[in-house]
C-alpha distance (Angstrom), angle and dihedral (degrees) to the residues before:
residue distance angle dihedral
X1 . . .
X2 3.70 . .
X3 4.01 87.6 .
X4 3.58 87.6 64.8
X5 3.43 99.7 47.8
X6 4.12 87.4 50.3
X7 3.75 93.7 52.8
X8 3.62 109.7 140.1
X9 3.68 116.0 -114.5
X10 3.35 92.7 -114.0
X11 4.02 87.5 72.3
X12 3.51 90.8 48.8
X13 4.04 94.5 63.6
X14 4.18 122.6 -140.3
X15 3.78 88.0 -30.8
X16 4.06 139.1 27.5
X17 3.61 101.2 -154.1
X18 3.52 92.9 96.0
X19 3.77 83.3 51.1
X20 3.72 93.5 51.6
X21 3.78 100.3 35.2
X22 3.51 79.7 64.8
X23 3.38 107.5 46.0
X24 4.28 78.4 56.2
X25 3.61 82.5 55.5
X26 3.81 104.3 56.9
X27 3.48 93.6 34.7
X28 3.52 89.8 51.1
X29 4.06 82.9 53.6
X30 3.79 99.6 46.6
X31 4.79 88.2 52.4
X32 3.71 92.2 48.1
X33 4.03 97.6 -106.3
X34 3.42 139.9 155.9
X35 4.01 117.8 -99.7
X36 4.17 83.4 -94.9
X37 3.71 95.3 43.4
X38 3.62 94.5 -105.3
X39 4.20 106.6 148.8
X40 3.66 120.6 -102.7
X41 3.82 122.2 -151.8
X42 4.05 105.6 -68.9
X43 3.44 94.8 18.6
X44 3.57 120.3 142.0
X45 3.63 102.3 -154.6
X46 4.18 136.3 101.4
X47 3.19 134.8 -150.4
X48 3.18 107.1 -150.3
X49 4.37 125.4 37.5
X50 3.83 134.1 -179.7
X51 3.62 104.7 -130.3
X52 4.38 94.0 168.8
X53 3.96 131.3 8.0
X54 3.93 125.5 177.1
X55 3.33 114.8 -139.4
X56 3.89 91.8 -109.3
X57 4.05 77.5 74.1
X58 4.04 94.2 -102.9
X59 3.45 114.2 137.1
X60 3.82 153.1 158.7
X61 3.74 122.9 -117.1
X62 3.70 116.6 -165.2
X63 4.12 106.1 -140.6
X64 3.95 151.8 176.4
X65 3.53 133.5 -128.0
X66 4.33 90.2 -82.1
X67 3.46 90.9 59.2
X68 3.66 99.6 47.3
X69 3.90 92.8 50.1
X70 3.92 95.2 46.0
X71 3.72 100.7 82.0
X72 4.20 80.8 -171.8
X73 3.73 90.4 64.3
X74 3.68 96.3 53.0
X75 3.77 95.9 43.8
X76 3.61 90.3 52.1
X77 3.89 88.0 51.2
X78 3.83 97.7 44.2
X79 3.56 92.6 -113.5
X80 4.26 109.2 164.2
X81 3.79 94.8 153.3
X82 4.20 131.4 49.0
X83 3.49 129.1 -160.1
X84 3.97 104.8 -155.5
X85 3.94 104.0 -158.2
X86 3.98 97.8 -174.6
X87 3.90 127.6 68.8
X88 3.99 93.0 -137.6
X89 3.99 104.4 50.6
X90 3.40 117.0 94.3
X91 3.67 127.4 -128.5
X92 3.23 95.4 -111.5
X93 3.96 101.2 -171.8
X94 3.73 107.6 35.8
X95 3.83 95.3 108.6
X96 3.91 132.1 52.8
X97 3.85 141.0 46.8
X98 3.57 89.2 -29.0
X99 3.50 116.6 23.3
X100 4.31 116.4 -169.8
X101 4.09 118.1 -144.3
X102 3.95 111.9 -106.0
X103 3.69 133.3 -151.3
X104 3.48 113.0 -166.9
X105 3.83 100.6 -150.4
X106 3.75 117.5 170.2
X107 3.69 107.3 -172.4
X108 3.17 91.3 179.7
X109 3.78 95.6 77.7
X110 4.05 93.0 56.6
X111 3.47 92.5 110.9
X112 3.83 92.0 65.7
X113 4.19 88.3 52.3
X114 3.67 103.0 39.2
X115 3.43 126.4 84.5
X116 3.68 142.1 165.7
X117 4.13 94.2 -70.1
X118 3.77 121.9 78.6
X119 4.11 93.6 -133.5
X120 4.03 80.5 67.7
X121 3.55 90.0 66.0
X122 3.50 98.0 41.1
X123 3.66 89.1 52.4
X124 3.54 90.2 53.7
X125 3.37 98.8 48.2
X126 4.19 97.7 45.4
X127 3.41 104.5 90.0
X128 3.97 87.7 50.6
X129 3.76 93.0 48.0
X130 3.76 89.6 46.1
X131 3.93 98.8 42.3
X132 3.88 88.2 58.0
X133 4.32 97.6 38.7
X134 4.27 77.3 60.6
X135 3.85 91.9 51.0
X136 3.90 96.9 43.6
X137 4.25 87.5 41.6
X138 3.69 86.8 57.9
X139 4.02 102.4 45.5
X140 3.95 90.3 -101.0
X141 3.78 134.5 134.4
X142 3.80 127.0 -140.4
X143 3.84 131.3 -136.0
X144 3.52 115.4 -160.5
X145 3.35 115.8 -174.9
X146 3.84 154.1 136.3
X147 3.54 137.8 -170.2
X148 3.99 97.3 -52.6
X149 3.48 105.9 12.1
X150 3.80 88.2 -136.9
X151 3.90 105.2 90.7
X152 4.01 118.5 14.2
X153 3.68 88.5 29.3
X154 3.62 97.5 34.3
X155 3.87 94.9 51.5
X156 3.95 94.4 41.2
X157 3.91 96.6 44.3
C-alpha cells in the first residue's frame, strides 16, 4: 500500500489525479464507504476532523469530498474558507447567498515547483499559508480537503 502511495511521478504520467482519485477509491473500499466517501451504516469513518483550533475558536478541519459538498457540515463547523487540494473537484460553494473563499491548492503538482532550495518550497507553500492566516485573522475556519481526505488533504493540512 505504502509503495503505491510513493510511486514516483513519473509512474503517475502528466497528472496524479488519477493516481489519487484512486487511492480515495480503495481506501474508500478497505473503511466500508460509499464510492464518494460518504459513511455507510457501521462504518467507522468521518468526514470531517479538526486537526488545529486557536483558542479564539478558528480552526482547520481536514475533509473529503462529503464534507466539502454539504454546505450543512461546514456551517456547523464554522468553515468560511476551503482549501480544494485536487484539480478535478469542483468548488462547490463559491457562488450564491453566501459564497465561501477558495484556494485551489493542488499538492499534488509540488514536484513540478520544488526544487533543491528551501525558498522553492516556501514559494509553493505561500499562498496556502496566506489563504488560511486571512481565515484565522477574521474568526474563520478552513476545510481543506479532496476527494478522501486521507492523502492531498491529509499531507497539505
Amino acid at each position: 500500500w505504502y509503495a503505491r502511495l510513493a510511486a514516483p511521478s513519473s509512474a503517475m504520467g502528466d497528472s496524479s489525479t488519477e493516481y489519487y482519485d484512486q487511492a480515495a477509491r480503495d481506501l474508500f473500499a478497505q473503511l466500508g464507504l460509499d464510492r464518494l466517501g460518504g459513511v455507510r451504516a457501521g462504518a467507522h469513518y468521518n468526514s470531517l476532523d479538526p486537526i488545529y483550533a486557536r483558542e479564539s475558536g478558528a480552526a482547520i478541519f481536514v475533509g473529503n469530498d462529503t464534507a466539502a459538498r454539504s454546505r450543512e457540515m461546514l456551517a456547523r463547523a464554522g468553515v468560511t474558507h476551503v482549501v480544494n487540494c485536487t484539480d478535478n473537484i469542483p468548488n462547490y460553494h463559491e457562488a450564491g447567498a453566501a459564497p465561501l473563499a477558495y484556494l485551489r491548492f493542488n499538492v499534488s503538482y509540488w514536484a513540478r515547483h520544488i526544487g533543491p532550495e528551501h525558498e522553492s518550497v516556501l514559494a509553493f507553500t505561500q499562498p496556502l499559508f496566506a489563504f488560511i492566516d486571512e481565515a484565522h485573522s477574521a474568526g474563520g475556519s478552513v476545510l481543506v480537503h479532496c476527494l478522501a481526505g486521507a492523502h492531498r488533504a491529509g499531507t497539505t493540512g
